[in-house]
N, C-alpha and C positions, 0 to 999 in steps of 0.2 A: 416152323420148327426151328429147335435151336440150331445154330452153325457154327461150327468147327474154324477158329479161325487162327491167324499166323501168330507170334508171341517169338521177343528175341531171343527166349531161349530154346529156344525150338531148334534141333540139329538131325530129323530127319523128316521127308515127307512122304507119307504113305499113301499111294495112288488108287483109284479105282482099280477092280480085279481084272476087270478084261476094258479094253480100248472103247467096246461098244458102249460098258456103263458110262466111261465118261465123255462120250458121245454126246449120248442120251440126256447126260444131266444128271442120270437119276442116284449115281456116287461121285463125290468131286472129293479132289487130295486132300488131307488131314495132316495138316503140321504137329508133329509131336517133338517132344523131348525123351528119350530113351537113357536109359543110366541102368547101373548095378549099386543097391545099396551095401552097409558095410558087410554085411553078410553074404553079399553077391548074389542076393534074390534082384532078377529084371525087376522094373519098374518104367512104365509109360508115363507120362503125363498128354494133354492136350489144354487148349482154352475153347471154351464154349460160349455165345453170343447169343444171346436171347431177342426176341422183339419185343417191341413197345404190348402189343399184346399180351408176352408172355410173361411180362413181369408184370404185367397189371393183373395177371391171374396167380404170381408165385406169393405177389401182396398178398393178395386175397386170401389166399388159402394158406399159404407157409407149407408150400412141396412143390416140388419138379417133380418129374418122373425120367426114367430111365428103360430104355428096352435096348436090348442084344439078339441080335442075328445067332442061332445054334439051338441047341439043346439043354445045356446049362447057364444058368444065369455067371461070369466072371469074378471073383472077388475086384468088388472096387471102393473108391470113396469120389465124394463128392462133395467141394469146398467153394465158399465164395472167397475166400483169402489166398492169395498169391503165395502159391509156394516158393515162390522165390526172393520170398522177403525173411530179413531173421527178424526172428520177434524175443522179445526178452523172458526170461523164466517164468515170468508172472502170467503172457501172454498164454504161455505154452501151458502151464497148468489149468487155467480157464478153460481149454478146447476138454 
């Protein structure tokens, strides 16, 4: 499964919920980057790690998947390009 993992822009770490999960293993912390855009709607980001596996199946197919813990699925998105890069006008119009 994919992993969560550290990136330098990352300025907080979100920890398992209780001390037992990350006992257990079975939640381990998630480095994220938190902001407010100009609107002042939050915004999370994270970086996610794949394995050799899992890209020789995202090849394959051309999809990841995504599941969430709750009752609604979250508004999200999902990019292979670094949001922390600027890209030029022409970039930004292609996506």
């Amino acid at each position: 499964m994919a992993k969560g993992i550290p990136f330098p822009e990352a300025n907080m770490v979100l920890g398992p919920p209780t001390p037992e999960d990350g006992v257990a293993g079975t939640v381990y912390s998630l480095h994220v980057h938190r902001y407010r855009d100009l609107d002042n709607r939050p915004h999370v980001l994270s970086k996610w790690e794949f394995t050799p596996e899992e890209i020789e199946e995202i090849n394959r197919t051309g999809c990841a998947w995504f599941g969430s813990w709750g009752e609604t699925h979250p508004p999200i998105w999902i990019s292979g390009k670094d949001p922390f890069v600027q890209r030029s006008k022409d970039d930004e119009n292609a996506i």
